[in-house]
C-alpha positions in Angstrom: -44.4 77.4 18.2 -41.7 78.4 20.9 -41.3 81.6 22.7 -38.5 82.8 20.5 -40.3 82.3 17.5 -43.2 84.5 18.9 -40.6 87.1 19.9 -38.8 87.6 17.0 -38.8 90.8 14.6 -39.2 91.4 11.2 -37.9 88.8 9.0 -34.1 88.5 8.5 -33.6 90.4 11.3 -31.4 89.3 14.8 -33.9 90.7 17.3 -35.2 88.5 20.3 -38.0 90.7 20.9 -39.9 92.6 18.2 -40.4 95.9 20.4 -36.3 96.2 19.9 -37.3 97.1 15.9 -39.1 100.5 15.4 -38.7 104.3 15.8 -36.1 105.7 18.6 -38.4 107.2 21.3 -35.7 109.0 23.1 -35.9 112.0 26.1 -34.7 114.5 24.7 -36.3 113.8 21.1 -37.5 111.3 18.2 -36.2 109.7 15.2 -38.8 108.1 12.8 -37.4 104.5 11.8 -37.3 105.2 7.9 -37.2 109.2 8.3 -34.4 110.7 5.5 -30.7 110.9 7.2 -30.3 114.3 9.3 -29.0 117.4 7.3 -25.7 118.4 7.4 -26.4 121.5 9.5 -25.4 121.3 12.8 -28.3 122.0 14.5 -29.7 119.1 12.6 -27.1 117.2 13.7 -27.4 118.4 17.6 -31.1 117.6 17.6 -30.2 114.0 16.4 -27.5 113.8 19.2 -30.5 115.1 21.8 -32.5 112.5 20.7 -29.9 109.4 20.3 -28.3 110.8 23.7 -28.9 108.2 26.8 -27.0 104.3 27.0 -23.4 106.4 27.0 -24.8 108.6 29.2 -26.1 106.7 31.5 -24.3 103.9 31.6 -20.9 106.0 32.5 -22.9 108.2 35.3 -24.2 105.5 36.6 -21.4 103.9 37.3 -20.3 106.2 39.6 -22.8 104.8 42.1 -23.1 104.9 45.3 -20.1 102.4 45.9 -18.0 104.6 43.3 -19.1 107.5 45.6 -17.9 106.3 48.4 -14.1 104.9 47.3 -13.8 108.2 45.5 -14.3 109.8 49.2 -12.4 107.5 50.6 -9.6 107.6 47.5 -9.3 111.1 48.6 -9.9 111.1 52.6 -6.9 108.7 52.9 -4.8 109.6 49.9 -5.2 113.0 49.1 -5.0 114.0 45.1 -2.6 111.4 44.3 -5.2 108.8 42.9 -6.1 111.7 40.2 -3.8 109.8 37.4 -5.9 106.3 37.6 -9.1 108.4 36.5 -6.9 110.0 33.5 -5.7 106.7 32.6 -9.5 105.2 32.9 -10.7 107.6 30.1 -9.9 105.3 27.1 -10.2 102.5 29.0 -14.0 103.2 29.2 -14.2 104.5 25.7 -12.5 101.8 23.7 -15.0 99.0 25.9 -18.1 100.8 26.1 -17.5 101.8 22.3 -17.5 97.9 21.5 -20.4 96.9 23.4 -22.3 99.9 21.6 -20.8 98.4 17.9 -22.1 95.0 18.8 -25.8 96.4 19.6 -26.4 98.3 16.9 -24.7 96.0 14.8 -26.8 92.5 15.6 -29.7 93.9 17.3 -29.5 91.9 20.0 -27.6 92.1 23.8 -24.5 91.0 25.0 -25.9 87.6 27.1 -27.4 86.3 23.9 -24.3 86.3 21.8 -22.3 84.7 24.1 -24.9 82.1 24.2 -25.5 81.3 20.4 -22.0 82.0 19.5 -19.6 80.0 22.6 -22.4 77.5 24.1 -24.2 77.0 27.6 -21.8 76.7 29.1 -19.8 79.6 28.2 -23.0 81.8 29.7 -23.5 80.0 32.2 -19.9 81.2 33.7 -20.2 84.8 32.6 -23.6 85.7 33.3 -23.3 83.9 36.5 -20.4 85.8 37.0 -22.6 89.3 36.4 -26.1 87.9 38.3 -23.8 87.5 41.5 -21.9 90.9 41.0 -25.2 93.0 40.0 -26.5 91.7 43.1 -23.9 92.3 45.4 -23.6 95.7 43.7 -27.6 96.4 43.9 -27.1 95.6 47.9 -24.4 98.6 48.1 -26.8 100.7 46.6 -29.4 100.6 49.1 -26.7 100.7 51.8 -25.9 104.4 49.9 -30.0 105.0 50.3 -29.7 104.1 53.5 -26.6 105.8 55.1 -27.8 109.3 52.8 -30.8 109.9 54.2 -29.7 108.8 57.9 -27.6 112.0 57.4 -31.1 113.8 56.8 -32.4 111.3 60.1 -34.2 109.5 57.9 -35.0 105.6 59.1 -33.8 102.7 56.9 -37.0 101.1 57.7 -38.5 104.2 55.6 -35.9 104.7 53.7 -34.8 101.2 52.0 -38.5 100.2 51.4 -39.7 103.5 49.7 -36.6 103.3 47.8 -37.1 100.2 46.5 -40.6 100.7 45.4 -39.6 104.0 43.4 -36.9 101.9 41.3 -39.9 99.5 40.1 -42.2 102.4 39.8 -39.6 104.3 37.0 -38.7 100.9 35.3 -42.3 99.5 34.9 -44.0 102.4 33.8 -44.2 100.6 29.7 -42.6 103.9 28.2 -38.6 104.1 27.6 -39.1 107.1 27.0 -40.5 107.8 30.6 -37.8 106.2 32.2 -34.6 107.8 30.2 -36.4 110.9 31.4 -36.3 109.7 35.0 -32.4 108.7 34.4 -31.5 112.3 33.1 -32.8 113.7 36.4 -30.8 112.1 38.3 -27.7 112.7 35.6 -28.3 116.4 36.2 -28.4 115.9 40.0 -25.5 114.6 39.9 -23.9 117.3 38.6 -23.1 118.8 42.5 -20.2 117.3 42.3 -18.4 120.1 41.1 -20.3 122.9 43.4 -19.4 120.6 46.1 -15.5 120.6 45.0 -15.7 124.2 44.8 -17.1 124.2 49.0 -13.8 122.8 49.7 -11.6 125.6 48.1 -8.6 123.3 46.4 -5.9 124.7 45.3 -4.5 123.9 41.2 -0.9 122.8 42.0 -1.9 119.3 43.7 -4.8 118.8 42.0 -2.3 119.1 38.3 0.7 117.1 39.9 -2.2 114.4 41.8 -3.6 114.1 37.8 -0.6 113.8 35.9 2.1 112.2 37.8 1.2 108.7 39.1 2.4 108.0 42.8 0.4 107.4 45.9 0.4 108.6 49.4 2.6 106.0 51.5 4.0 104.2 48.5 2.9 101.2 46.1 2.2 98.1 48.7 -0.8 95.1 48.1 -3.0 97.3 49.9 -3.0 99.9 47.6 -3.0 97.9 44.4 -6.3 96.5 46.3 -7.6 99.7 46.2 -6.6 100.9 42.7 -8.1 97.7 41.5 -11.5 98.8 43.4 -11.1 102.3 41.8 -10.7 100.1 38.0 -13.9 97.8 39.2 -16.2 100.6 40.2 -14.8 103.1 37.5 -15.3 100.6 34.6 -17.7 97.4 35.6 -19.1 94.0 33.4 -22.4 95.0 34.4 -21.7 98.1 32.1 -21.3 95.5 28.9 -24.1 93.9 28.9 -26.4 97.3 30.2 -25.2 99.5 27.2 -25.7 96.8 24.2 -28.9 95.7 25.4 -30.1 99.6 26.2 -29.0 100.2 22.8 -30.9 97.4 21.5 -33.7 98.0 23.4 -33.7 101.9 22.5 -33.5 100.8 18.7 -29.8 102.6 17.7 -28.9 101.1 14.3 -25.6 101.4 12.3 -26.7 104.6 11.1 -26.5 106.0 14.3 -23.6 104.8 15.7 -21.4 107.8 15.5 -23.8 110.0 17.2 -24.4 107.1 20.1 -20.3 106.9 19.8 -20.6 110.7 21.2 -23.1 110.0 23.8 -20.9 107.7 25.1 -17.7 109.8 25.0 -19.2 112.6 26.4 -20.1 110.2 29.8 -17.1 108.8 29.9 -15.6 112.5 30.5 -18.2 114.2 32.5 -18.4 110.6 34.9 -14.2 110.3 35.3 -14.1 114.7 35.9 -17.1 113.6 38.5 -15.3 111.1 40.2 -12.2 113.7 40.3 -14.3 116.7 41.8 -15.3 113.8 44.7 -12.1 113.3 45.3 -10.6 116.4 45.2 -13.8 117.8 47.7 -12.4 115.2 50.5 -9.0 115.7 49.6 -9.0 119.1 50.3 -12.0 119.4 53.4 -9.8 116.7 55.1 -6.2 117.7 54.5 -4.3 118.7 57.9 -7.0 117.1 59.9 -7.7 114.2 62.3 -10.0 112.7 59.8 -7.1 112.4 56.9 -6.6 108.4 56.3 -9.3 107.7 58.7 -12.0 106.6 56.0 -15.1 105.2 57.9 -18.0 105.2 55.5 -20.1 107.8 53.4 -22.0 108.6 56.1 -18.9 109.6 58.0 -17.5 111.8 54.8 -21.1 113.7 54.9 -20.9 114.4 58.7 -16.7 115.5 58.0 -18.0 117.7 55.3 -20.8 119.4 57.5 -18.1 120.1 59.9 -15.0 120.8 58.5 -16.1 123.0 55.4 -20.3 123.9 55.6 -23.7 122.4 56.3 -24.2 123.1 52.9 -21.0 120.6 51.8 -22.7 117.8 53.9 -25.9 118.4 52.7 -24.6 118.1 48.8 -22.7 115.0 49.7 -25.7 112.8 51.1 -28.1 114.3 48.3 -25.2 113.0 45.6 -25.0 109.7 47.6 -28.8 108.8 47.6 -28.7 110.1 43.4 -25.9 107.7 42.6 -27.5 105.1 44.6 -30.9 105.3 42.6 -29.4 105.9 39.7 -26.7 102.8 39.8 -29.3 100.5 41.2 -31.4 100.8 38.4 -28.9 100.6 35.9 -27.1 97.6 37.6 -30.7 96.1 37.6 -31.7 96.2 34.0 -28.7 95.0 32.9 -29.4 91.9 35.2 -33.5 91.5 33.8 -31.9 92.4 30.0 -29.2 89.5 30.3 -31.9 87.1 32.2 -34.5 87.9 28.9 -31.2 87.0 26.1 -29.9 83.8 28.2 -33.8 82.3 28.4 -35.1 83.7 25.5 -38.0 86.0 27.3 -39.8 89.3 26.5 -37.5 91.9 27.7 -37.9 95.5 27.0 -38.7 98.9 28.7 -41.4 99.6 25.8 -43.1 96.9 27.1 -46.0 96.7 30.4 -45.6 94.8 33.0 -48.5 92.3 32.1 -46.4 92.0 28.8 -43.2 91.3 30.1 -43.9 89.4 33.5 -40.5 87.5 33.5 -38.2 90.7 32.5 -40.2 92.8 35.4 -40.2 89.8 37.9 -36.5 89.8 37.8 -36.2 93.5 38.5 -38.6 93.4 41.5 -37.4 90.3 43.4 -33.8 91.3 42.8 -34.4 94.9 44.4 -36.6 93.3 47.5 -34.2 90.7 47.9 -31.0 93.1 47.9 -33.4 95.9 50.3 -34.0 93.2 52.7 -30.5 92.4 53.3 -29.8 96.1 54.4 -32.6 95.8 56.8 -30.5 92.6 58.3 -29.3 93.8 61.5 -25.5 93.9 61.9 -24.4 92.9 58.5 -21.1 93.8 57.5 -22.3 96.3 55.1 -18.8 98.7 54.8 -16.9 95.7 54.0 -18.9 94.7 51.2 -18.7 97.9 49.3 -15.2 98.0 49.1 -15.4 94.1 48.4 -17.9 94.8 45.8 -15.7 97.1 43.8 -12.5 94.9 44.0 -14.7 92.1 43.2 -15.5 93.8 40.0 -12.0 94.7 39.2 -10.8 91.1 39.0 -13.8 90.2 37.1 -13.5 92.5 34.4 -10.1 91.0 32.3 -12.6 88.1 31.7 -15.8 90.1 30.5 -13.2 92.2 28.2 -11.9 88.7 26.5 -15.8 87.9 25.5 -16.3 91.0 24.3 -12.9 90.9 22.3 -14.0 87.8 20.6 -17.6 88.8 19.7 -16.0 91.8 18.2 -14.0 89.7 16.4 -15.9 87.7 15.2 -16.6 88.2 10.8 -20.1 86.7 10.9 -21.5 88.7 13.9 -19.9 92.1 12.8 -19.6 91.6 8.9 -17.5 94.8 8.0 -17.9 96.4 11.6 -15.1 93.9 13.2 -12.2 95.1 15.3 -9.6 97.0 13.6 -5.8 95.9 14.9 -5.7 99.1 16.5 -8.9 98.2 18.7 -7.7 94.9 19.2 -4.2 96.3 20.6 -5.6 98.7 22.7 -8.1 96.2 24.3 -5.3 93.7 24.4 -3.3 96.4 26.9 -6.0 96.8 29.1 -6.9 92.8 30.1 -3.2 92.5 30.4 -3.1 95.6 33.0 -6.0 94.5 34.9 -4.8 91.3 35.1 -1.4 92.0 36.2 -3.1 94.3 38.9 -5.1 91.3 40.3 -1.9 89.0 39.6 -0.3 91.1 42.1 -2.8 91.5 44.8 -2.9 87.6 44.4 0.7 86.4 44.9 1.3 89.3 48.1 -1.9 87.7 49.5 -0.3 83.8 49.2 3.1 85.4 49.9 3.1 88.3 51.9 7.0 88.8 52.4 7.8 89.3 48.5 9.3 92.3 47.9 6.4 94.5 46.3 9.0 96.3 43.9 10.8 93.5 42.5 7.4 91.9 41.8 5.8 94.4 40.3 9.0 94.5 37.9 8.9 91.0 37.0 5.4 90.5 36.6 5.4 93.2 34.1 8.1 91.9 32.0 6.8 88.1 32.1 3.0 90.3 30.7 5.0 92.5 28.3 7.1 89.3 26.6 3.4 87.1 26.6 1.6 90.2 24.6 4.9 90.4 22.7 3.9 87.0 21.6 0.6 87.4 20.8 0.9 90.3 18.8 3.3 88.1 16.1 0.6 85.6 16.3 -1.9 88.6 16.2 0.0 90.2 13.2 0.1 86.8 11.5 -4.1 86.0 11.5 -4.7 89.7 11.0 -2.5 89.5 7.4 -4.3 86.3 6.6 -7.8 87.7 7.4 -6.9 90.8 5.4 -5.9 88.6 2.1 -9.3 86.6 2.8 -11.2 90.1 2.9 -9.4 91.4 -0.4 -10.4 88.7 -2.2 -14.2 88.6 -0.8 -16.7 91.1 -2.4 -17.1 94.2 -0.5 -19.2 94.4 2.3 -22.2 97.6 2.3 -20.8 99.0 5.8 -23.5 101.7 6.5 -26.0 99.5 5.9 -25.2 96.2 6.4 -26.7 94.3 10.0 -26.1 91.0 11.6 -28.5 88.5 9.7 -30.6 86.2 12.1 -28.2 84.4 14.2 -29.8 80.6 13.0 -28.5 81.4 10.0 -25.1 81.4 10.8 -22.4 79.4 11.0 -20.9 78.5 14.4 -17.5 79.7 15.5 -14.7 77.5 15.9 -12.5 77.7 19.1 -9.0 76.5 18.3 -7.5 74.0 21.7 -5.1 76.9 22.4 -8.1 79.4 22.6 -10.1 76.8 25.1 -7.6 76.7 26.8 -7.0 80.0 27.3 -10.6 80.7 28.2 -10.4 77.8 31.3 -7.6 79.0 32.2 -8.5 82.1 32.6 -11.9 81.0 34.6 -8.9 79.4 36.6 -7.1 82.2 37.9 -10.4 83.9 38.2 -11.8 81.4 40.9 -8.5 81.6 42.5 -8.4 84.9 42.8 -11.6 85.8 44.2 -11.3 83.0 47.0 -7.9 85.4 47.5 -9.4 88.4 47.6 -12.1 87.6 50.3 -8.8 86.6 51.9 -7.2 90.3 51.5 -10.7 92.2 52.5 -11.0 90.3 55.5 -7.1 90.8 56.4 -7.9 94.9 55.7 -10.9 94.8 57.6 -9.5 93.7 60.7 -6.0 95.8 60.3 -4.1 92.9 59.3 
């Protein structure tokens, strides 16, 4: 008998492992697995919330991570409040792809890796959770830098610091209790919440902080080396790693169907209170630094604390290193599991948080050698650790059109979502944001090759060549979607509320038109390209060029 066979659920059902099927052990509350639907009454329905409440949640805080910390600092130490408007504009971008990823979850039961494997091939996972292993780790690395530089501001030694981090992340993660460790995470959500004292320290006034939201313009003027940095503010505002971390912590938290409006809210509600986060961090340096000789002079987090001690209170530096070492802890783990959960779907493995370690040796491995691997590279003396969280950020900016295009085709995709596929609506919207990140990184491409193009007339033609292409595809769109609506029509009616992803050997692979493959390599393409381009513009900004 093979692994997965041992693994698997009930019969019928999609699950890998069988401790993804049961009741929902949640921190704030529990839901009995065949308990009668909540009452109408809105306490009932609030307690049900409490209990469903924590993938949204903390997949959205937790992306604003150490890294996120520090280019919202720096987004507002060198720019002022006239960033504001990407964070407005970042809103639905987080809703409309986390609220997929949660679809496909409690839809099929099983996380994002997996599909991609069993419905596009090898080799198709290969690239995109190759893509995401590299990332997470290079993430996970800036978040022991953010361990690190916080507690220096309390004197604190890396050599202390770093290890005894590291050793707490594997002590909430390995405990065998999700329950126990979504308690953990919630701490740290609610510690995270100085944000907004700290933005009050620093006295800001209404006017810029209105105009910086609404109206979009940027201190200096658009050039390459801003769109570098609005594309880190996309890639550490809305990152793969989320994906695959909120379908397989649904999964693994066992949301069905007939919770997916209330785990639609949980997820809503993070991706408001993280983007008014990032926007209190901001508007805290934007306002402690204005007028000074530290405006525009971004050095690292470490730097922002100290600026904060000094230029507002004690108190502001204090709240600063104690949010930095929060987001740090908080991100790394989140950044983490969604590495272990895609390494359990992609080789078939044990890989849940209900589990003990002696259960799940290969899930738990992961975790711990990918947190004392990533520790002992911040130990390494004299590595260029500033550069690669910016690079980190941007990195995950450029990578995200390609993780969106997945996820648009899963969602697509009949047999995997039954009556719970896209509607034309989502498809559009999605559509909209791959072409806007991709024109972003288009741009920071071709000024990298070609530094002497006019920035303006660029931008312009680049978005009328993008706005012609999705012209395109939406009368190729609007053609499928009237065929696949005809083919619906005539076939009987699927039981929405009820209905689940059968067992994915039962069915029927998908079939990739030439266009579509193409499309795909292409895009893998570009993608290579433009990451060999962008190590090209970090090392450029890092040395003032």
């Amino acid at each position: 008998m093979t692994e997965n066979a041992r693994l698997l659920g009930p019969p019928g059902s999609a699950a890998l492992d069988s401790a993804h099927e049961g009741d929902i052990y949640g921190a704030l509350g529990t839901l009995r697995r065949f308990e009668a639907p909540a009452g109408r009454s809105l306490g009932r329905r609030l307690l049900t919330l409490a209990a469903i409440m924590g993938p949204g949640l903390i997949v959205m805080v937790g992306d604003n991570d150490a890294g996120g910390v520090a280019t919202y600092a720096q987004a507002g130490q060198n720019y002022g409040t006239t960033l504001l408007w990407t964070l407005l504009l970042l809103v639905p971008v987080l809703v409309v792809a986390q609220e997929m990823v949660a679809r496909l979850g409690a839809v099929t039961g099983v996380g994002h890796a997996r599909l991609i494997r069993e419905r596009f091939g090898r080799f198709w996972l290969a690239f995109s959770v190759g893509d995401l292993f590299v990332l997470n780790f290079l993430t996970l690395v800036t978040e022991f830098i953010g361990v690190d530089l916080g507690l220096s501001y309390f004197g604190v030694s890396p050599n202390v610091s770093v290890p005894l981090a590291a050793v707490g992340l594997f002590a909430m993660a390995a405990t065998g209790s999700f329950r126990r460790w979504e308690r953990f995470m919630f701490v740290f959500i609610l510690t995270s919440l100085l944000m907004f004292p700290l933005a009050a320290l620093a006295h800001p006034r209404l006017g810029p902080v209105v105009v910086g939201t609404v109206v979009p313009r940027v201190t200096g003027g658009f050039d390459a080396t801003t769109v570098l940095f609005i594309i880190a503010i996309v890639g550490t505002t809305v990152a793969p790693w989320q994906l695959f971390f909120q379908q397989s912590n649904v999964v693994d938290k066992r949301i069905t169907t007939r919770f997916l409006g209330y785990e639609l809210a949980d997820t809503v509600i993070g991706a408001v209170l993280t983007n008014v986060g990032a926007a209190a961090l901001i508007v805290a340096t934007a306002f402690a630094f204005a007028n000074s000789h530290l405006a525009g002079h971004f050095a690292s987090a470490l730097t922002v604390a100290q600026g904060l001690a000094s230029r507002v209170s004690p108190l502001a530096g204090d709240f600063f290193a104690v949010i930095l070492i929060n987001a740090a802890i908080l991100g790394a783990s989140a950044v983490t599991l969604s590495t272990s959960y895609a390494l359990g779907d992609s080789f078939g493995v044990k890989h849940s948080l209900h589990r003990k370690v002696t259960d799940a040796k290969a899930f738990y491995g992961s975790f711990a050698a990918l947190v004392a691997l990533a520790a002992g590279i911040v130990l390494i003396p004299g590595a260029p650790l500033g550069l690669m969280t910016t690079g980190v950020q941007v990195l995950a900016g450029v990578l995200l059109p390609s993780a969106i295009v997945f996820l648009l085709l899963l969602c697509n995709d009949s047999a995997v979502l039954g009556p719970w596929v896209n509607t034309t609506r989502q498809n559009v919207v999605a559509s909209l944001i791959v072409a806007v990140l991709v024109l972003l990184s288009l741009i920071l491409t071709i000024t990298t090759v070609f530094p002497t193009v006019p920035f303006g007339p660029l931008v312009v033609s680049l978005t009328a060549i993008g706005a012609l292409g999705l012209g395109v595809l939406g009368l190729s769109a609007r053609r499928r979607s009237g065929r696949l609506a005809a083919e619906r029509s005539e076939a009987p009616r699927a039981p929405r509320d009820t209905w689940r992803m059968p067992a994915l050997a039962t069915l029927s692979l998908p079939t990739l038109s030439a266009q579509r493959k193409l499309g795909l390599l292409a895009l893998r393409v570009y993608l290579v390209v433009a990451v060999v381009l962008l190590a090209v513009k970090i090392g450029q900004v890092a040395v003032g060029g």
